[in-house]
C-alpha positions in Angstrom: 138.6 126.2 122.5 141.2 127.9 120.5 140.5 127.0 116.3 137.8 129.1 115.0 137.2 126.2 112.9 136.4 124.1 115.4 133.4 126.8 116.6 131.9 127.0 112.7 131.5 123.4 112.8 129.8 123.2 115.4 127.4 125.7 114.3 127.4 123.2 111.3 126.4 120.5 113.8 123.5 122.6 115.7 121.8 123.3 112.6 122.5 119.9 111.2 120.9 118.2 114.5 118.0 120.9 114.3 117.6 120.2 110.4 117.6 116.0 111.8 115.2 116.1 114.3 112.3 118.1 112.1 113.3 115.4 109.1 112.8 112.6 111.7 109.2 114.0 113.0 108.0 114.6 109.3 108.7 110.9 108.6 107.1 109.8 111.7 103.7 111.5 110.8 103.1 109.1 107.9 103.0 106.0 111.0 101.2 108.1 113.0 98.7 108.3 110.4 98.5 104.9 109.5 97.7 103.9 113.4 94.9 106.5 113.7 93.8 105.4 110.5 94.2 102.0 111.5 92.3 103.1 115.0 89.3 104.2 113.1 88.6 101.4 110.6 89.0 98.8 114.1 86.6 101.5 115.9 84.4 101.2 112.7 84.3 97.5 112.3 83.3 96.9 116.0 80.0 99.6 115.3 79.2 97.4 112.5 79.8 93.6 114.0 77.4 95.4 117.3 74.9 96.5 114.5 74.9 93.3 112.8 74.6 91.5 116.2 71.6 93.3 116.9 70.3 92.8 113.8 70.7 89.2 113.7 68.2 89.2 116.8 66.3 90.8 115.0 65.8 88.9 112.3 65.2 86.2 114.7 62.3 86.9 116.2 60.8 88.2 113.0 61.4 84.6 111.6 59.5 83.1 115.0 57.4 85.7 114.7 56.7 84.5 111.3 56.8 80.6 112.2 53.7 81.3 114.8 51.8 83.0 112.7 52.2 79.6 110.1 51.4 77.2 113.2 48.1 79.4 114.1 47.0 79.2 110.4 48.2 75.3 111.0 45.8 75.0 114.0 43.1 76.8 112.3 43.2 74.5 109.1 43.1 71.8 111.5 40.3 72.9 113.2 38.3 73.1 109.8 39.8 69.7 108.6 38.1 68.3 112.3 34.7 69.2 111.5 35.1 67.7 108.3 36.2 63.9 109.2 33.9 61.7 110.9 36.6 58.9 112.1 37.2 58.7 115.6 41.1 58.0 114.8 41.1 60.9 112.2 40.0 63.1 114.6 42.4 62.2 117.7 44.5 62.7 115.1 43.7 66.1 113.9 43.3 67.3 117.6 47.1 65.8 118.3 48.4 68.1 115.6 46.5 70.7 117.0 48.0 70.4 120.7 51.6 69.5 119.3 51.3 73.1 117.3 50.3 75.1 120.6 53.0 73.5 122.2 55.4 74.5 119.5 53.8 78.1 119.7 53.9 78.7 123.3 57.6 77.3 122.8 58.6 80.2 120.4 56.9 82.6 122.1 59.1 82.0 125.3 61.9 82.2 123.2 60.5 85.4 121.2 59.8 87.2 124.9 63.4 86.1 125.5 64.6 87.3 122.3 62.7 90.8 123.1 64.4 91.4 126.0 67.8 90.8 124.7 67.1 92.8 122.2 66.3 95.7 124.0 69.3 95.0 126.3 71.7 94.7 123.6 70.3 98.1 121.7 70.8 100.3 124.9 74.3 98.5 125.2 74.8 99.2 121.4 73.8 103.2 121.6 75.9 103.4 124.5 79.3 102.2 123.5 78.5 103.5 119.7 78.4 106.9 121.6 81.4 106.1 122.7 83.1 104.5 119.6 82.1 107.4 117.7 83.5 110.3 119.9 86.7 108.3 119.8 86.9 108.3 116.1 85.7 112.1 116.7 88.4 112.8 118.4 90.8 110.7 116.0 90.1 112.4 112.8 90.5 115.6 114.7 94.2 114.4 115.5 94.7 113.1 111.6 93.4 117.2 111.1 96.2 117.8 113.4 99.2 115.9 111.9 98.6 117.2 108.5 98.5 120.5 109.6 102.1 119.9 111.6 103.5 118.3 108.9 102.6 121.0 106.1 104.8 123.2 109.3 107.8 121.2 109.3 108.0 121.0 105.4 108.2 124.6 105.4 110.4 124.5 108.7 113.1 121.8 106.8 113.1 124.6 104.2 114.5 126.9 106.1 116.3 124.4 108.1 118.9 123.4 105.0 118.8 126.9 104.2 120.4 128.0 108.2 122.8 124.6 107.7 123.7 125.9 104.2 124.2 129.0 105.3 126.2 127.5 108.5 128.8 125.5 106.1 129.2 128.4 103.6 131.6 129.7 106.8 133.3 126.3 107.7 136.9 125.5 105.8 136.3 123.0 103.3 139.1 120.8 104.9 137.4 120.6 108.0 134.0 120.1 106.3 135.4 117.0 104.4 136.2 115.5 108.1 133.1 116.4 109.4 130.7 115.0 106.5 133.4 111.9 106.6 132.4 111.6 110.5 128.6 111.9 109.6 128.4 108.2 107.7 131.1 107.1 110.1 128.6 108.0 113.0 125.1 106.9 113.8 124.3 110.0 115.8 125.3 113.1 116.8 127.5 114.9 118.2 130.2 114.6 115.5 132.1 117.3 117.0 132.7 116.5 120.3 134.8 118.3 123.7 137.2 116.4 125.6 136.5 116.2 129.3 138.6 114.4 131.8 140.5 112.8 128.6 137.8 110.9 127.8 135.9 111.5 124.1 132.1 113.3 124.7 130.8 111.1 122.0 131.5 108.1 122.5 132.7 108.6 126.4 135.7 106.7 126.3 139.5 107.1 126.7 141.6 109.3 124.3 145.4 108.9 124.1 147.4 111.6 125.4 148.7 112.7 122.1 144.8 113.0 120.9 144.0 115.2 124.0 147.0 117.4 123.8 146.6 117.7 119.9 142.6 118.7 120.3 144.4 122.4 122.1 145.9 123.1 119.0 144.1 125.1 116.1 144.7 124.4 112.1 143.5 120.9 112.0 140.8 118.9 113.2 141.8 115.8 115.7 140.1 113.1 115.8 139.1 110.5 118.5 141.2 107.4 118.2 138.2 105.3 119.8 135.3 106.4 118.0 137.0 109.0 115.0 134.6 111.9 116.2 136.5 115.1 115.7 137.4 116.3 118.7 138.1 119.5 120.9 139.6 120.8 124.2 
């Protein structure tokens, strides 16, 4: 490389692609952020639908436990009401009532013995993955912890990053800076300054004409490649 212009720009373009890179992670933290966030309130919803699960069984067998109770007072009431009629029909009646209502109660209490077993089934399996849920959302707060700790880092790291590119520029010949910046919203990415090799461009890897690569070995103005418009060097 024989321009001296050519080396300050691409001290330029190192401290530009440095100063890039650090802009590009802070404004990935933000998403990051979101999907732990996200993480969390989906970790914290499936605790509450298990809770509520349980709870619903729960309430179940309190309301069967509550419906015997109503069918014993039933049979008792019936029981009364027998000693009380003296009608053959009214009585057959009465004792009808009675066995339909022990029925019914041996019934719920199946299901209530059911329902207890579930119950206990479904509250180990609850505490368990809760355990579980919760030492992942442990672990994912600790991370949030973590990200805004990195970014308050790289906001003090792009500081001094446009300082060092500032600094970088200062050095460069405005002429050649005015190509280079062009080059910058005429390419997506880096490099911008790119070396010749084998005649073909290092950005964009492609063929240069002869006149660009013989041009690129001559200092006191940039050459550009006449694929891509990257400055390039030899």
């Amino acid at each position: 490389m024989s321009d001296p212009q050519i080396e300050k720009l691409l001290i330029v373009q190192d401290r530009d692609v440095a100063l890039q890179k650090i802009e590009q992670e802070l404004a990935r933290i933000p998403q990051e952020r979101n999907a732990l966030e996200a993480n969390i309130t989906a970790e914290q919803a499936n605790i509450e639908a298990a809770r509520q699960a349980l709870k619903e069984k729960e309430v179940e067998r309190s309301e069967i436990d509550t419906e015997v109770k109503a069918k014993e007072s039933a049979i008792a009431r019936f029981l009364t009401q027998q000693l009380e009629v003296k009608k053959n029909d009214e009585y057959r009646a009465l004792t009808h009532q009675i066995e339909q209502s022990q029925q019914e109660i041996a019934e719920l209490e199946e299901r209530e013995i059911e329902l207890m077993l579930e119950i206990d089934t479904t509250r180990e399996a609850f505490e368990a993955e809760k355990a579980i849920i919760e030492a992942r959302i442990q672990e994912q707060t600790k991370q949030i912890a973590q990200l805004g700790e990195r970014e308050n880092n790289l906001k003090a790291s792009v500081d001094e990053a446009k300082a060092n590119v500032e600094a970088a520029r200062s050095a460069a010949d405005e002429n050649y800076l005015g190509h280079y910046d062009r080059v910058k919203t005429l390419c997506k990415r880096p490099p911008y300054v790119a070396q010749i090799e084998a005649h073909k461009c290092g950005g964009c890897h492609l063929r240069v004409s002869n006149e660009v690569s013989s041009g690129a070995l001559l200092a006191g103005e940039p050459h550009f490649c006449d694929q891509c418009a990257r400055i390039v060097y030899a």
